[in-house]
C-alpha positions in Angstrom: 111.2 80.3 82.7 110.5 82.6 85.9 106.8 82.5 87.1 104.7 85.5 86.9 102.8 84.4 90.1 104.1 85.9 93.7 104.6 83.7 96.3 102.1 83.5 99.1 104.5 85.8 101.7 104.2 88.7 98.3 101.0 88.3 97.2 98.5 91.0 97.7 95.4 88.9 97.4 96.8 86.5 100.2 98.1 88.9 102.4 94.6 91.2 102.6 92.9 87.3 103.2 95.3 87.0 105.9 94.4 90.6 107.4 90.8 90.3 107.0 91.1 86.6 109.0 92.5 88.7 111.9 89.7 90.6 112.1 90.8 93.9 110.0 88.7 95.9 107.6 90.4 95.6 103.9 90.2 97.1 101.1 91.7 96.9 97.7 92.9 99.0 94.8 92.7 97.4 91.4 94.3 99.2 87.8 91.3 98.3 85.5 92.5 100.4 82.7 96.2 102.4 81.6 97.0 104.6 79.1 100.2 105.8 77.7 103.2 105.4 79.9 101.5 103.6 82.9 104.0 102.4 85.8 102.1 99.3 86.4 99.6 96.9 84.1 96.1 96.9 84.5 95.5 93.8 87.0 98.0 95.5 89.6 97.1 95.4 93.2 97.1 97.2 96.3 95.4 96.2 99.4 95.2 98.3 102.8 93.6 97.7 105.8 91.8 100.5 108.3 95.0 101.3 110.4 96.8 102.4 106.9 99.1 99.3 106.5 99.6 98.5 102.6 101.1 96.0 100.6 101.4 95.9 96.7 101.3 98.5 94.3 99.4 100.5 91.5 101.7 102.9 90.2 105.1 102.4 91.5 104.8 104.5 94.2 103.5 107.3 92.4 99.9 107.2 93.3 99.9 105.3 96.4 99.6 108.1 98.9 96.3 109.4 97.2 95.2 105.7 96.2 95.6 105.0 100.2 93.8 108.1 101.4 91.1 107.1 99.2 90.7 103.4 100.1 90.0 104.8 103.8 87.5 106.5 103.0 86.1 103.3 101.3 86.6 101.2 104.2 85.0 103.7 106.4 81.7 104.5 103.7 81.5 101.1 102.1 81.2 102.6 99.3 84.0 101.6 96.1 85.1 104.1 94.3 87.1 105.1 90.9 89.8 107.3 90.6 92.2 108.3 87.6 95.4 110.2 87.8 97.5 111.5 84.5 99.6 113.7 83.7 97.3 116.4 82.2 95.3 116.4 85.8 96.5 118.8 87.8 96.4 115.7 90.9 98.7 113.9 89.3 101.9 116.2 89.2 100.6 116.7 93.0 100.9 113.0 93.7 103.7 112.1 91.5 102.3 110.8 88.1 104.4 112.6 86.0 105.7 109.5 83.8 103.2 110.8 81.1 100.3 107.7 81.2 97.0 107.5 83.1 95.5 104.9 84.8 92.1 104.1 86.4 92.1 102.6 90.2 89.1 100.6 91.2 89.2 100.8 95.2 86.7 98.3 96.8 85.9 97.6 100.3 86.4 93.3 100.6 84.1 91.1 103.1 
């Protein structure tokens, strides 16, 4: 039975507590909640540090671009936010979520 865990080298969790050992500023982006057709499950991950870099995903690569702009923002304020992207918001056929779900992003800053 294959194992639903990433290994450490995949793993966005591991990799943003590598990057935030070297000194960068992390944050990370969370699905909390889907509806509908959602690309990922809730649980999904994506961490990005100050300079852009990103590893994981929360949509499939339908969101990321907005999710990322977002988490910059974070890093730079502090201060987490929520986002949501479906496909009756008009920023969601902008960014790519046309697969007919929502889902709800929880970006945090981490340290």
């Amino acid at each position: 039975m294959p194992s639903t865990f990433l290994d450490d080298a995949r793993d966005p969790l591991i990799i943003a507590e590598g990057w935030m050992k070297d000194g960068k500023d992390v944050a990370i982006a969370t699905v909390v909640e889907t509806w509908g057709s959602a690309p990922r499950p809730v649980g999904s991950h994506l961490v990005i540090d100050a300079g852009g870099t990103f590893h994981g995903s929360v949509s499939g690569g339908c969101v990321e671009g907005a999710v990322i702009s977002e988490a910059l923002d974070v890093i730079g304020s502090g201060k987490p936010k929520m986002l949501e992207f479906g496909v009756a918001d008009e920023t969601a056929w902008q960014v790519g979520l046309s697969c007919g779900g929502r889902i709800r992003v929880y970006v945090e800053r981490l340290g």
